[in-house]
N, C-alpha and C positions, 0 to 999 in steps of 0.2 A: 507335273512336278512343280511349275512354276507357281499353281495355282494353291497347290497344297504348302508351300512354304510361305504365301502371303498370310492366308488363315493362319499359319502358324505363326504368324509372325504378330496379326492380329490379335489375336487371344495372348500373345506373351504381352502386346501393348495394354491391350484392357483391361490383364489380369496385376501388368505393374501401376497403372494408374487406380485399382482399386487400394492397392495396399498402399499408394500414395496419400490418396484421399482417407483410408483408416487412420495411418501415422499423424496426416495433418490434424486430425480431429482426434484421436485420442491418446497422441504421443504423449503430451505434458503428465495425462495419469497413466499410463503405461511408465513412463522414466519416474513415476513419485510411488508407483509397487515396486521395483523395483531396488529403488533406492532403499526404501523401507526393507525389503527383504535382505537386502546387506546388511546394512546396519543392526538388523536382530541378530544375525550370525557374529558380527565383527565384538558386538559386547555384552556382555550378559545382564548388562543392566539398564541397556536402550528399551526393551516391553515392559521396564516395573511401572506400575500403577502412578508411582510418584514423577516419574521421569516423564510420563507422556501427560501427564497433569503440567509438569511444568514447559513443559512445548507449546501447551496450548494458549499458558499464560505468554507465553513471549512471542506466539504467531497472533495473539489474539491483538498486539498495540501494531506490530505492524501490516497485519490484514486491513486494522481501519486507515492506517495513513495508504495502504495499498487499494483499499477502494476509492478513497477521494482522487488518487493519483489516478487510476483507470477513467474515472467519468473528464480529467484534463484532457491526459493522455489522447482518450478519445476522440476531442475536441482539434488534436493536432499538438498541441501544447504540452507542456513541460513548468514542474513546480519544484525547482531548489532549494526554496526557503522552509521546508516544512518541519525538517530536523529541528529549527533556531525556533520556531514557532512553537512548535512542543516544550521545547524549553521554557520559551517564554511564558504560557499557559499554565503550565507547573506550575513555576514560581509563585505565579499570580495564584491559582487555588493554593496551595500550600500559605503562603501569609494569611489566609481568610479563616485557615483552620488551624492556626497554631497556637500556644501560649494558654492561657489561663479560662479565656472566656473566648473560643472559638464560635465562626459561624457555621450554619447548619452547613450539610454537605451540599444540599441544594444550592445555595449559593455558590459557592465555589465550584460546582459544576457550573453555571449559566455564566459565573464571570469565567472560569476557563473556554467554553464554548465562544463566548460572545468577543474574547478579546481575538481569540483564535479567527472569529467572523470576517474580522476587523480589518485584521492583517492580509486574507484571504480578498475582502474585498476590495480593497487598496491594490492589489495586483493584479484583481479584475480589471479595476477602472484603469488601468495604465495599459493594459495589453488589448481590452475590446474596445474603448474609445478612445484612444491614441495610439493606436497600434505601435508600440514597446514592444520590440521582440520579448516573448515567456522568457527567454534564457536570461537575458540581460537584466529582468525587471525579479525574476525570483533568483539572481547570484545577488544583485544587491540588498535586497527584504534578507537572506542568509546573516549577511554580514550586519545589518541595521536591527535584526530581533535579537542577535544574538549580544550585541550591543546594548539594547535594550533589557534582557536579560541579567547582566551581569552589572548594571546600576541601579535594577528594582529590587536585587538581591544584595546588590555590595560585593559581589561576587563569590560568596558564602552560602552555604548547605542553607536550608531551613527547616530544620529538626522540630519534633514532638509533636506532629501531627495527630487530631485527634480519631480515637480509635474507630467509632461514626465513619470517618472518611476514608478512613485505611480499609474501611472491611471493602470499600468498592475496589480494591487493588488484589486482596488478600480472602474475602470473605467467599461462603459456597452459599447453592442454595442448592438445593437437590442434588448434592454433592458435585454440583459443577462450579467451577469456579464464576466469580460475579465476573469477570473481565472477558472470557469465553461468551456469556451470556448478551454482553452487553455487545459484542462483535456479530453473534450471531444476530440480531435485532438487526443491526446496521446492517448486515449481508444481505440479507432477505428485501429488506426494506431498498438496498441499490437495486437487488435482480429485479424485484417488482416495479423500479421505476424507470430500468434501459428497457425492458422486458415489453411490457405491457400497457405502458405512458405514453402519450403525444410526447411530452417533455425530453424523453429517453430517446423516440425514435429525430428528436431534433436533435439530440448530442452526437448521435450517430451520422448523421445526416451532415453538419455543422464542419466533421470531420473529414467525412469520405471529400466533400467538395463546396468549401466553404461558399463561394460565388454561387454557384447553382444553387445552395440551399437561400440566401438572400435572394434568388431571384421568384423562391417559389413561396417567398413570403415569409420566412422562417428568419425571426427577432435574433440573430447569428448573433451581433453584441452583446445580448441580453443574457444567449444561452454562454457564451463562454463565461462572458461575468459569472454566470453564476457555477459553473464549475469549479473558480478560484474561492468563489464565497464556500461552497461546500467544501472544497478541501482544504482551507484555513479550518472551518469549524470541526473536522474531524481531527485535525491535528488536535485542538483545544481537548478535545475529546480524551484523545490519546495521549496527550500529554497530563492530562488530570489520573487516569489511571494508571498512566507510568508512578506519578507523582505517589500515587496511595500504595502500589504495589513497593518500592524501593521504602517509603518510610520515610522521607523527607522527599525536599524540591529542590533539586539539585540544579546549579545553574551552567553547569557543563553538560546534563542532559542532553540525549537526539541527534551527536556527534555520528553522522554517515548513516542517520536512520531515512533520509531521504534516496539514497544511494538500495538502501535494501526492499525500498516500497516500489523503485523503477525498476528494482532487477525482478521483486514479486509479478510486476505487472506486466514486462518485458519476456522473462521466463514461462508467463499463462498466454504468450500467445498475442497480445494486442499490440497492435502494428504501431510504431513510433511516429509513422507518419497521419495517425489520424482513422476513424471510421472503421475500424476493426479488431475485435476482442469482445471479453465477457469477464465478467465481476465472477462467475463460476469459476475461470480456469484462472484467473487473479487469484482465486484461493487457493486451488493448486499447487499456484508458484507461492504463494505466501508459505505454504507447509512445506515443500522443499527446501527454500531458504531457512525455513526454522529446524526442520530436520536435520539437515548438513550442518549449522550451527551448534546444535544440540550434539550431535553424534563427532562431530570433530573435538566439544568440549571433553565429551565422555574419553576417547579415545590421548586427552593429554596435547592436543594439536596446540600451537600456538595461536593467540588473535592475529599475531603477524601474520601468519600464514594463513589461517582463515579472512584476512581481506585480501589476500592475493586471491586465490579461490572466489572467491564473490564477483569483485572485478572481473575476470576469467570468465564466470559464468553472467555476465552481464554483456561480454562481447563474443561470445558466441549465442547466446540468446540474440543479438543486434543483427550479429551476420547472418542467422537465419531467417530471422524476421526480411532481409533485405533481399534475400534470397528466393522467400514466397513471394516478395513484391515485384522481380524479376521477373520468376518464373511463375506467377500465376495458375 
């Protein structure tokens, strides 16, 4: 009897640690069917063609600030500034392309990219070779671009941007939108470079145990630096596309968009403390958070009340994160 209730007891252990291990691994897209399969019942116009085109345009600005975040993140680190930065990026492409005799859109992509670099790597250099807590060094770059922002603009719209530039916000090309397109590019291009890079397996590395990866020789300053350097430049990124999709460069732009790229990245799974996640399941959480925004709009919900929601789901995304690191 005694021996027959161990086995039994056995196999209820093994068979709950398998479903354990299923939930850890495919929870986040199990809870994103899910959610999807509500929200097609809740309204009749959450599956039109138009509606899920425009999902993609508003997961697609913050999927890219939600992978730069994953490759910080990863690192251990934490980037606040990134909303202000967006902004700031805007602006700067939108003046390049307005008025009578605009520049190419080229331009204004490398100067949105490049200032976004800029800023990104200014809190590099603060956090990896003066060790400046992330937190403290991206609240104040928040407050300093955003500052920044509203005296390069005057703190005024910059309207009549030209159509060239707009079509990267607005334009298809195989009837996908340019801005889906241009995410997906970046997507592929992070999985392939945590995935399958020395570079990648050092971000990883960098995080799970910062001292340990210094001791095995791994340029630890180098790689965080440049985790702030890539996620300035996708802000720029993202901020240049916001800038074309809206139709001007608005200097109040990216207001809690840094807030929706840690709750993306928080929500797919990668641990706050460093060394654990995936730019896949970053996606994940990026289409949730766009889902539930999208499907709250549809449904008449307030933004008041979709930032409470967001919040909410940014801190129980935390406590379970906290929870796997407990319980291992």
């Amino acid at each position: 009897m005694s021996t027959e209730l161990t086995t039994t007891a056995g196999a209820a252990g093994a068979r709950n640690q398998a479903i354990g291990r299923f939930l850890s691994r495919y929870g986040i897209l199990l809870s994103f069917i899910i959610l999807f399969v509500i929200l097609s019942f809740a309204h009749p116009n959450f599956l039109s063609s138009g509606n899920l085109m425009n999902v993609l345009r508003q997961v697609s600005i913050n999927g890219i600030l939600a992978i730069g975040m994953t490759f910080v993140i990863l690192t251990g680190g934490i980037d606040l500034s990134i909303g202000s930065v967006l902004a700031l990026t805007g602006v700067v492409a939108g003046s390049l392309v307005t008025g009578a005799d605009p520049y190419n859109p080229a331009i204004a992509f490398f100067a949105a990219v490049g200032v976004g670099a800029l800023f990104g790597a200014f809190n590099g250099t603060l956090i990896a070779r003066f060790s400046v807590p992330a937190f403290v060094v991206t609240l104040g770059m928040l407050s300093m671009a955003r500052g920044a922002t509203l005296l390069y603009s005057n703190g005024r719209p910059i309207p009549n941007l030209s159509p060239e530039f707009r079509w990267l916000g607005q334009g298809f090309i195989a009837g996908i939108p340019v801005p889906v397109i241009i995410f997906a590019i970046v997507f592929i291009a992070a999985w392939i470079t945590l995935r399958y890079t020395v570079y990648g397996r050092w971000i990883y590395a960098v995080g799970g145990n910062v001292k340990s990866a210094k001791t095995s020789g791994i340029p630890t300053r180098t790689v965080i630096f440049s985790a702030y350097l890539l996620m300035g430049a996708l802000a720029g990124l993202a901020g240049m596309i916001l800038t074309a999709r809206t139709t001007s460069a608005l200097p109040q732009a990216g207001l809690g968009y840094e807030l929706d790229a840690i709750a993306a990245v928080v929500i797919g799974g990668t641990s706050l403390t460093g060394g654990v996640g995936s730019v896949v399941y970053t996606l994940i959480g990026a289409l949730i958070i766009g889902v539930i925004s999208n499907g709250l709009d549809l449904m008449g919900v307030s933004s008041y009340y979709q930032q409470i929601i967001k919040g909410a789901i940014i801190v129980v995304a935390v406590l379970i994160d906290r929870s796997r690191n407990m319980n291992p």
